[in-house]
FISE-937905 format. One record per residue (C-alpha): chain; z, x, y; residue number from 1. Coordinates in nm, 2 decimals. Example, Ala and Ser with C-alpha at 12.3 -4.5 7.8 and 13.67 -1.06 7.14 Angstrom:
BEGIN
   chain        z        x        y   resi
       A     0.78     1.23    -0.45      1
       A     0.71     1.37    -0.11      2
//
This chain:
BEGIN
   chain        z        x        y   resi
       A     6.77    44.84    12.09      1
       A     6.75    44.45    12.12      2
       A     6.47    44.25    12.20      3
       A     6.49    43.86    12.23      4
       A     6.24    43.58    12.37      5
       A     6.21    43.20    12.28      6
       A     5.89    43.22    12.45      7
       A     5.63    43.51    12.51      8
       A     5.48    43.28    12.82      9
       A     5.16    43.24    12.59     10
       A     4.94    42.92    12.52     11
       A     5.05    42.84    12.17     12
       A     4.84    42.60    11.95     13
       A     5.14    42.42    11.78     14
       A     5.03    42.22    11.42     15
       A     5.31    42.06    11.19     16
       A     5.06    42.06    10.90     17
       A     5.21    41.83    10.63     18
       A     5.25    41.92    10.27     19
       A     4.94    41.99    10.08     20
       A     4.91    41.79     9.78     21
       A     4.70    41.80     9.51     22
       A     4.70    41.66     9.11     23
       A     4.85    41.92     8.89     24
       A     4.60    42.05     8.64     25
       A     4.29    41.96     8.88     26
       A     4.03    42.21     8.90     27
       A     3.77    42.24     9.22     28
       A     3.42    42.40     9.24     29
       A     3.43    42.65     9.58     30
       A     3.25    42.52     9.86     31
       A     3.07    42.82    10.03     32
       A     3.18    42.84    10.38     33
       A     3.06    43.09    10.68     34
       A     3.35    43.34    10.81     35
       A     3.26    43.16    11.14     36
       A     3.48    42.88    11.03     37
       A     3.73    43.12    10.87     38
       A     4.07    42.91    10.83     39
       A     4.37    43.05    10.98     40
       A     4.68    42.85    10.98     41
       A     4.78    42.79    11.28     42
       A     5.09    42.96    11.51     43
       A     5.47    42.85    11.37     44
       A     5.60    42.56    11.59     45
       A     5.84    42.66    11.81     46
       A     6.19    42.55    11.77     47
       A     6.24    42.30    12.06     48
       A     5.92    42.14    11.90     49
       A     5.99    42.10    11.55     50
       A     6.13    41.77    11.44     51
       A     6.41    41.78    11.14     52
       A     6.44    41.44    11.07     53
       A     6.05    41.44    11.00     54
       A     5.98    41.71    10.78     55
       A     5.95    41.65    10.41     56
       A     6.23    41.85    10.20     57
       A     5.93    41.93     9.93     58
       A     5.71    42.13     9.83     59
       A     5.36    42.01     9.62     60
       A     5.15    42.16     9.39     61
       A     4.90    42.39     9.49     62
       A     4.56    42.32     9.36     63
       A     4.36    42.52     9.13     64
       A     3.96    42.63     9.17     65
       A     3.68    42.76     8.97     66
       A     3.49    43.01     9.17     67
       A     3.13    43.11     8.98     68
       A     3.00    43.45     8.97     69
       A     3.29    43.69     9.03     70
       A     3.12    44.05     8.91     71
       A     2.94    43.87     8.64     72
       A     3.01    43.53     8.43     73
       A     3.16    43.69     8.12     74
       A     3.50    43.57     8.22     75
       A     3.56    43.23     8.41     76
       A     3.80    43.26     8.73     77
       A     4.02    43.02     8.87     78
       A     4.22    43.04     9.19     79
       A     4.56    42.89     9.23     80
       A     4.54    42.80     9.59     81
       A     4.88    42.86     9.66     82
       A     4.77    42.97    10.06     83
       A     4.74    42.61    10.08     84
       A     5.08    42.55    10.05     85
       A     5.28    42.45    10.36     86
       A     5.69    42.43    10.28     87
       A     5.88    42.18    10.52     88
       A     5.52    42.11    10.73     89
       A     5.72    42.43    10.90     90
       A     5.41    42.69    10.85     91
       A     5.54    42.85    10.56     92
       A     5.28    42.92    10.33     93
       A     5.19    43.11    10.00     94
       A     5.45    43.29     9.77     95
       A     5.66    43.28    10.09     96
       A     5.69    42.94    10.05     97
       A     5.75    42.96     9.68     98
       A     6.03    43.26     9.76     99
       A     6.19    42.98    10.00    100
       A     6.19    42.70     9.86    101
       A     6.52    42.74     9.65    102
       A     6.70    42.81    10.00    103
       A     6.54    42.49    10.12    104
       A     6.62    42.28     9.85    105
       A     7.00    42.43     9.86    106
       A     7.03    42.29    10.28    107
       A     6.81    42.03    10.27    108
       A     6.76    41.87    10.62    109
       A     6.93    41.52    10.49    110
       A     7.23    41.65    10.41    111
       A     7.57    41.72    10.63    112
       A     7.60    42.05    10.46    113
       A     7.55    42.30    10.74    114
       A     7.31    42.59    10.65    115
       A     7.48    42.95    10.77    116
       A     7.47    43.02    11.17    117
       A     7.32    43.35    11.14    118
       A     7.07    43.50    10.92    119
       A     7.02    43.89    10.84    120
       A     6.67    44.03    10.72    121
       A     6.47    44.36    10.79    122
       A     6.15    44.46    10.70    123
       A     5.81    44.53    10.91    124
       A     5.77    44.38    11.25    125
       A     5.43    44.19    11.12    126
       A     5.59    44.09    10.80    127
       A     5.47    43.78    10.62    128
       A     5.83    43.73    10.52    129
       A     5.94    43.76    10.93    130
       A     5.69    43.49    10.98    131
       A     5.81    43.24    10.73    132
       A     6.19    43.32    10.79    133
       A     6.18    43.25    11.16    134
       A     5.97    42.91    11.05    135
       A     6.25    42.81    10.84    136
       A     6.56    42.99    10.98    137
       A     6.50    42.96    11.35    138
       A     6.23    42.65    11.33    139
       A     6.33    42.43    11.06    140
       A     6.73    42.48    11.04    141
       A     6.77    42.59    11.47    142
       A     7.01    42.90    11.37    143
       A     7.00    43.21    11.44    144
       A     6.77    43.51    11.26    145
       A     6.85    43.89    11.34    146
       A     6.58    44.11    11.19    147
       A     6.59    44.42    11.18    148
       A     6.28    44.67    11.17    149
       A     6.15    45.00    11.27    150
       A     6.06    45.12    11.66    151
       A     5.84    44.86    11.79    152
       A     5.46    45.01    11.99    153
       A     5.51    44.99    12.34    154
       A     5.19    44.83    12.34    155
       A     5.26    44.56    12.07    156
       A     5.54    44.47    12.34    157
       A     5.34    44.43    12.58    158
       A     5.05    44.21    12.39    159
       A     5.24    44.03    12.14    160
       A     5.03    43.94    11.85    161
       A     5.04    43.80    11.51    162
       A     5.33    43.70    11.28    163
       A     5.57    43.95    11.56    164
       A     5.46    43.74    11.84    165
       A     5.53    43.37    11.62    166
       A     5.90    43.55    11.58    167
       A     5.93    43.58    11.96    168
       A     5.80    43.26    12.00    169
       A     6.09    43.16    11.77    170
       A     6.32    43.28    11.92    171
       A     6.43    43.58    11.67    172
       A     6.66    43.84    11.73    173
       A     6.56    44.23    11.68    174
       A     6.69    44.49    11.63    175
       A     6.51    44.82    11.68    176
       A     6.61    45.08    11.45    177
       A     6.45    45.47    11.43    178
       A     6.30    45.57    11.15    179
       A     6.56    45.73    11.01    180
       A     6.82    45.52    11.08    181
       A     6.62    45.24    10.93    182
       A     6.61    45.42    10.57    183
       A     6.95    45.52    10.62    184
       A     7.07    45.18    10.61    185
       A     6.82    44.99    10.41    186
       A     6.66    45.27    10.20    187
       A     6.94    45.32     9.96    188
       A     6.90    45.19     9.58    189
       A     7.18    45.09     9.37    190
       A     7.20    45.40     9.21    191
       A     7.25    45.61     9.51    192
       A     7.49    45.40     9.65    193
       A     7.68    45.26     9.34    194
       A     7.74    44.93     9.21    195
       A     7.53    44.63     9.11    196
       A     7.30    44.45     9.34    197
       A     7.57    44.22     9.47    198
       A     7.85    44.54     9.54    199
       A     7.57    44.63     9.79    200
       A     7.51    44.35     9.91    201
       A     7.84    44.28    10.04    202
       A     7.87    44.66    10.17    203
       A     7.55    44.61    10.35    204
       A     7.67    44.25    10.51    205
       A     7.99    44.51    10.62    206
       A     7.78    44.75    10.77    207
       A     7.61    44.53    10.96    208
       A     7.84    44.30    11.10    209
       A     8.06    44.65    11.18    210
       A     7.72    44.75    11.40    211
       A     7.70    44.39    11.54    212
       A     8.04    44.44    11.67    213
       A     8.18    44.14    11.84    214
       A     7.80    43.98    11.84    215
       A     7.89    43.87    11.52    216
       A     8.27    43.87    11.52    217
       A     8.31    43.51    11.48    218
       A     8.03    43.45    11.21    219
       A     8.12    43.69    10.99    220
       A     8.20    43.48    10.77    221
       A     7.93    43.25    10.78    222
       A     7.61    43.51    10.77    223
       A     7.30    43.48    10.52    224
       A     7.20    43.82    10.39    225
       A     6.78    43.82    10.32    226
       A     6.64    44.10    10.17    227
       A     6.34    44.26    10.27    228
       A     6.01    44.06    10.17    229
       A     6.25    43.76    10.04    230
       A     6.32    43.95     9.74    231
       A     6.61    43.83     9.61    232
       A     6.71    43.63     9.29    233
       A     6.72    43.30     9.51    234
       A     6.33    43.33     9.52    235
       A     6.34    43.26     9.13    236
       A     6.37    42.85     9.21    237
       A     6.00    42.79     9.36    238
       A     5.82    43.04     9.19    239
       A     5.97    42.92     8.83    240
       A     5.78    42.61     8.99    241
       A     5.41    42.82     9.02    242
       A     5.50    42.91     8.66    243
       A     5.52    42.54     8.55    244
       A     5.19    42.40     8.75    245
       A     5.01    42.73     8.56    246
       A     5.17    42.61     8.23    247
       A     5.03    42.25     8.27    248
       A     4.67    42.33     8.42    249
       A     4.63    42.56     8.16    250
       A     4.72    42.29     7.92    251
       A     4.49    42.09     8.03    252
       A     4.22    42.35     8.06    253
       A     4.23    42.51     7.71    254
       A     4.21    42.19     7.50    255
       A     4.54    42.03     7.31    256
       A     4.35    42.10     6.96    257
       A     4.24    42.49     7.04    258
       A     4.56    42.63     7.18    259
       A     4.61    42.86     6.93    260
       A     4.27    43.05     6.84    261
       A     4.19    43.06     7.28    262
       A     4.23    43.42     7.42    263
       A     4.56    43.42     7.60    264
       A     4.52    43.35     8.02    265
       A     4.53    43.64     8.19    266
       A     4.71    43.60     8.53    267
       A     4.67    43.79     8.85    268
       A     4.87    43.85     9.18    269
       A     4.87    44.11     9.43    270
       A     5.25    44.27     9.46    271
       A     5.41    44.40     9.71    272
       A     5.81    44.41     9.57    273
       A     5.70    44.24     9.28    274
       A     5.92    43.94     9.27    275
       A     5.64    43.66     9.26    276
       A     5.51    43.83     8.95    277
       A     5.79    43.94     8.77    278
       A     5.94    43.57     8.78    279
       A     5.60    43.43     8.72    280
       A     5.59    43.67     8.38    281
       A     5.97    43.56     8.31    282
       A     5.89    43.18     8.36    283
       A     5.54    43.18     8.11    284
       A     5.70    43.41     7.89    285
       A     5.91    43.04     7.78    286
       A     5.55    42.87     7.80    287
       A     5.57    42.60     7.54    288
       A     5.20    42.66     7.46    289
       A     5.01    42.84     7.17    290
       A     4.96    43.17     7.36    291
       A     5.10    43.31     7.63    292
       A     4.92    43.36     7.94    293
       A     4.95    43.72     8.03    294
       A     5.05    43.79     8.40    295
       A     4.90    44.12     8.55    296
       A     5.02    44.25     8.91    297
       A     4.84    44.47     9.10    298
       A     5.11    44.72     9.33    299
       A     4.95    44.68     9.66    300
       A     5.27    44.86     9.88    301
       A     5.32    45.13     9.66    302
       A     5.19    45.26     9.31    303
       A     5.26    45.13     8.96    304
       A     5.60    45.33     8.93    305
       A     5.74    45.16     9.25    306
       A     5.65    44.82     9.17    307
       A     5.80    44.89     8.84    308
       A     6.10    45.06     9.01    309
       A     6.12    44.68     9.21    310
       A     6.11    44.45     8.93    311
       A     6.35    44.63     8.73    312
       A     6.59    44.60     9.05    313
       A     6.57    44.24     9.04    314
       A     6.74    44.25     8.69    315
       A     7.03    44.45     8.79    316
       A     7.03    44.22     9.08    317
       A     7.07    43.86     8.98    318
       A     7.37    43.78     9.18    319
       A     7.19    43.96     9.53    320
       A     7.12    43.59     9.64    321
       A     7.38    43.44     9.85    322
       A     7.23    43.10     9.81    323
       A     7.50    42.85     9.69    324
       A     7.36    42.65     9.35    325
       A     7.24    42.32     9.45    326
       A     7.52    42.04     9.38    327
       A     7.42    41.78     9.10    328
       A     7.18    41.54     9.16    329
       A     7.04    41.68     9.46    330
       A     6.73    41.80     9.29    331
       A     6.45    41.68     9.53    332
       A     6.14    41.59     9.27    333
       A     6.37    41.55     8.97    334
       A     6.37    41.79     8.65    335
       A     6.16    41.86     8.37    336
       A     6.14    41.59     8.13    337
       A     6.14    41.74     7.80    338
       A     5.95    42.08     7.90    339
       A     5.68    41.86     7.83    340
       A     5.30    41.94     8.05    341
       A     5.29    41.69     8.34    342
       A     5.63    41.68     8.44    343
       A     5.81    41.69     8.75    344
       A     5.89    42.04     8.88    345
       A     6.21    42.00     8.96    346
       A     6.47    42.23     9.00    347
       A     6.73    42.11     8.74    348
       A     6.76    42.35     8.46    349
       A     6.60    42.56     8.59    350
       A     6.76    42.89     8.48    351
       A     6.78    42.74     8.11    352
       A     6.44    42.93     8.10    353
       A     6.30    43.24     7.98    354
       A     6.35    43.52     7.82    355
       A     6.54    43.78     8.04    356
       A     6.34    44.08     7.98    357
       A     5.96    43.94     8.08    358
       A     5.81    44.17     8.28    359
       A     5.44    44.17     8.38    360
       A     5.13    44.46     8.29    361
       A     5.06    44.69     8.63    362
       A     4.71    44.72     8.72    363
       A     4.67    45.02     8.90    364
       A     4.39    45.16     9.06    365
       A     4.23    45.49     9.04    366
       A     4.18    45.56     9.39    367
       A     4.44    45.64     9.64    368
       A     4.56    45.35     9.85    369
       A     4.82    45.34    10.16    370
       A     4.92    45.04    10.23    371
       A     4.81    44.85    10.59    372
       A     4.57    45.14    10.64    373
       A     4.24    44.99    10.70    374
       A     4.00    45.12    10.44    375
       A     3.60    45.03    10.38    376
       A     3.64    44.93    10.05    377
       A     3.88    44.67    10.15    378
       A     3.66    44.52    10.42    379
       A     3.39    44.53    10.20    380
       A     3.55    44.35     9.91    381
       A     3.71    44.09    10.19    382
       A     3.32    44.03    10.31    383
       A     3.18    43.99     9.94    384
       A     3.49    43.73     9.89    385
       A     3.45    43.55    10.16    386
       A     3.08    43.53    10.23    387
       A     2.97    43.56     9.85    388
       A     3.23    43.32     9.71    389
       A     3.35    43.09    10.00    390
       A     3.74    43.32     9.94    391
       A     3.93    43.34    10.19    392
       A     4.18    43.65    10.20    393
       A     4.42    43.81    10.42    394
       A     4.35    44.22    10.43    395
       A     4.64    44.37    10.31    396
       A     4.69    44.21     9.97    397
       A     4.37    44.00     9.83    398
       A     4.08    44.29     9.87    399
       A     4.31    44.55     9.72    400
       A     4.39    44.32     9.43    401
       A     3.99    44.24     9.37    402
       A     3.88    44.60     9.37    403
       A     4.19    44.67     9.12    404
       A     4.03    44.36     8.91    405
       A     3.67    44.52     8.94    406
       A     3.78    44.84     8.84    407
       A     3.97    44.69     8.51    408
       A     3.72    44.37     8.47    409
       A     3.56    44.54     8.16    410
       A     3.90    44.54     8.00    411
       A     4.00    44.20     8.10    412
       A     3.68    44.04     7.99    413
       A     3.74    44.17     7.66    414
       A     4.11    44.02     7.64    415
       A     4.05    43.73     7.82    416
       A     3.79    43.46     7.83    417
       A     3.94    43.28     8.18    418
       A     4.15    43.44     8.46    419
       A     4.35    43.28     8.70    420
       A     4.38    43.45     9.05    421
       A     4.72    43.33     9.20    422
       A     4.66    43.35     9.65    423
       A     5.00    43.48     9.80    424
       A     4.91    43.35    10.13    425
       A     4.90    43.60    10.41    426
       A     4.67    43.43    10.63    427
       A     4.91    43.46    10.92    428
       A     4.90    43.81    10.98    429
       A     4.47    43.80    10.94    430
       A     4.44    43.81    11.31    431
       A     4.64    44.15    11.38    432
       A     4.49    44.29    11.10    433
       A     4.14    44.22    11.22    434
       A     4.24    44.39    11.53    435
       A     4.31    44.70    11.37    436
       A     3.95    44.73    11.21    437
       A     3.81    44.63    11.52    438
       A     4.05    44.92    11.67    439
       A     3.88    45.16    11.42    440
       A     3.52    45.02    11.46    441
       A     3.47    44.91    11.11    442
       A     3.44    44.52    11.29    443
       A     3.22    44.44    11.57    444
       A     3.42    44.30    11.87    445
       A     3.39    43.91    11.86    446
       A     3.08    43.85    12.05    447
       A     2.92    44.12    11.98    448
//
């Protein structure tokens, strides 16, 4: 089944917020704020509105902040405000901006390079990654996004919401799949099927353009192949940049003359595939500094063996990404000079980098956890966060990564004097996901 609409017929509050900007190695004290003034960003800019020749080609540091009395003060905590990101002023915020940035920086707007004229991706139809594809696909570049996902509610038709009704308003393609022809298609591992990561690649790009049939005939040749959540090798670029601004605030932080006898950082990030944190690890793992910070991801889609399952993918998989390397001299803030803290994160060199078998520690938690179910200790640790601290989180991936921390913050305190929470965004997809508590009566209707 195909569903397509440039415009829902909604009133759509359009803001082209430009790119956040902060001094590396900064830190912040939280200002307390009341969830009445909750920020959400904004609805994605509609094609037709979007101006290419104004957005900025870059992406800036995100800033870092001290929040006081997480649990208890025998370990400092720091936020890496990456939520605060915003990649091409096109919406696109979070790790999603740090999993796109390569494939912006490889078709930047200035040049005469044309960027592919149809996109393929699948995934969940209120994907954070569906959200910040359609930005950047359908918003920033004006070509053409087919995304495939699994039977779409009747009633989510009807009342388009969240980061599914931003895609409509995009003007993205779907494609309906059933359940079992979803996993069919997409659910197969390289073992199963054979190959390396790129031999399925290019029999997946087959099968779907033999589906497509004469839709996609004459782009065949000419398609961009997405993985599911933006995991893909191509997402190594921006997020070997988050390793880099870590690597010189925690410079700055520790003290040039104490490197060496300072606990190691400990890093954390919620994970759905993985990919932020295992090229995070990868990325530190060359850190130039006395010890290295340790990076910790919590497996919010799955459990500890599936995120591990997904990281270890990604090595078989280097050559998944279709995304052309970026010709000489294009790099956008210019390269590294000399490794050295305070540099430009550019992207030159980039791959000269770490050691290839990085991976990050898995902090599981003890209780059982599906994943977009709404649960009370999730909207209990989102309240504490947001009215305790001044955090602001989305409710799939933050609360499920700080009751993981409380369960393990014995254990980290005792490794760790300071710990650096990395936000992946997801602020989109807060409204729908509100809803659904509201749906189950653990939130009061608005007014109420």
């Amino acid at each position: 089944m195909r569903t397509s609409c440039t415009s829902v017929g909604v009133n759509m509050c359009v803001s082209l917020v430009t790119a956040f900007h902060a001094r590396p190695g900064a830190s912040h004290r939280f200002q307390r704020v009341s969830l009445s003034n909750l920020h959400i960003p904004l609805p994605l800019a509609s094609a037709a509105l979007i101006e290419r020749a104004t957005l900025p080609s870059y992406l800036h540091s995100s800033p870092v902040e001290e929040i006081h009395g997480i649990f208890d003060d025998h370990l400092k905590v720091y936020v890496k405000r990456d939520d605060k990101l915003d990649l091409l002023g096109a919406g696109i915020h979070g790790n999603k901006a740090r999993k796109l940035w390569g494939l912006a920086s490889s078709y930047p707007l200035s040049s005469s390079r044309p960027f592919p004229a149809v996109c393929l991706s699948w995934g969940g139809i209120q994907s954070n990654a569906l959200a910040a594809l359609a930005g950047f696909v359908c918003g920033v570049q004006q070509k053409r996004l087919i995304y495939y996902t699994k039977t779409i509610p009747a009633w989510l038709k009807d009342h388009p919401v969240g980061n599914y009704r931003r895609a409509l308003e995009l003007g993205v393609d779907f494609r309906e799949l059933r359940a079992s022809e979803f996993q069919d298609i997409f659910g197969a591992t390289d073992e199963t099927e054979g190959g390396d990561g790129e031999a399925r690649c290019i029999r997946l790009k087959k099968r779907l353009v033999e589906r497509e049939g004469d839709l996609l005939a004459r782009e065949a040749d000419d398609l961009l192949l997405v993985p599911q959540g933006a995991a893909f090798p191509g997402a190594e670029e921006g997020i070997d940049r988050l390793g880099r601004e870590v690597e010189d605030w925690w410079a700055t932080e520790s003290g040039s003359g104490e490197r060496a006898e300072v606990k190691p950082l400990a890093v954390v990030l919620p994970a759905g595939t993985g990919t932020t944190a295992f090229y995070l690890a990868r990325t530190l793992a060359s850190s130039s500094l006395g010890r290295t910070p340790v990076v910790y991801a919590v497996p919010c889609v799955g459990d500890g063996t599936y995120l591990r399952a997904q990281m270890a993918r990604l090595t078989r998989s280097e050559a998944l990404s279709e995304t052309p390397a970026r010709p000489e001299g294009r790099g956008v803030l210019g390269g590294r000079k000399g490794g050295k803290p305070g540099a430009d994160h550019g992207s030159e060199g980039w791959r000269e980098k770490a050691p290839q078998g990085a991976f990050p520690e898995v902090l599981e938690g003890s209780a059982p956890h599906v994943f977009g179910q709404p649960g009370q200790a999730l909207i209990d640790m989102w309240h504490e966060m947001g009215e305790k601290h001044g955090l602001e989180l989305d409710l799939l991936y933050g609360p499920r990564a700080w009751c993981v921390i409380r369960q393990h913050w014995s254990v980290l305190r005792a490794k760790h004097d300071k710990l650096l929470y990395i936000h992946t965004g997801g602020m989109e997809g807060l409204p729908s996901q509100l809803a659904r508590y509201r749906y189950r009566k653990m939130l009061p209707d608005p007014g109420e």
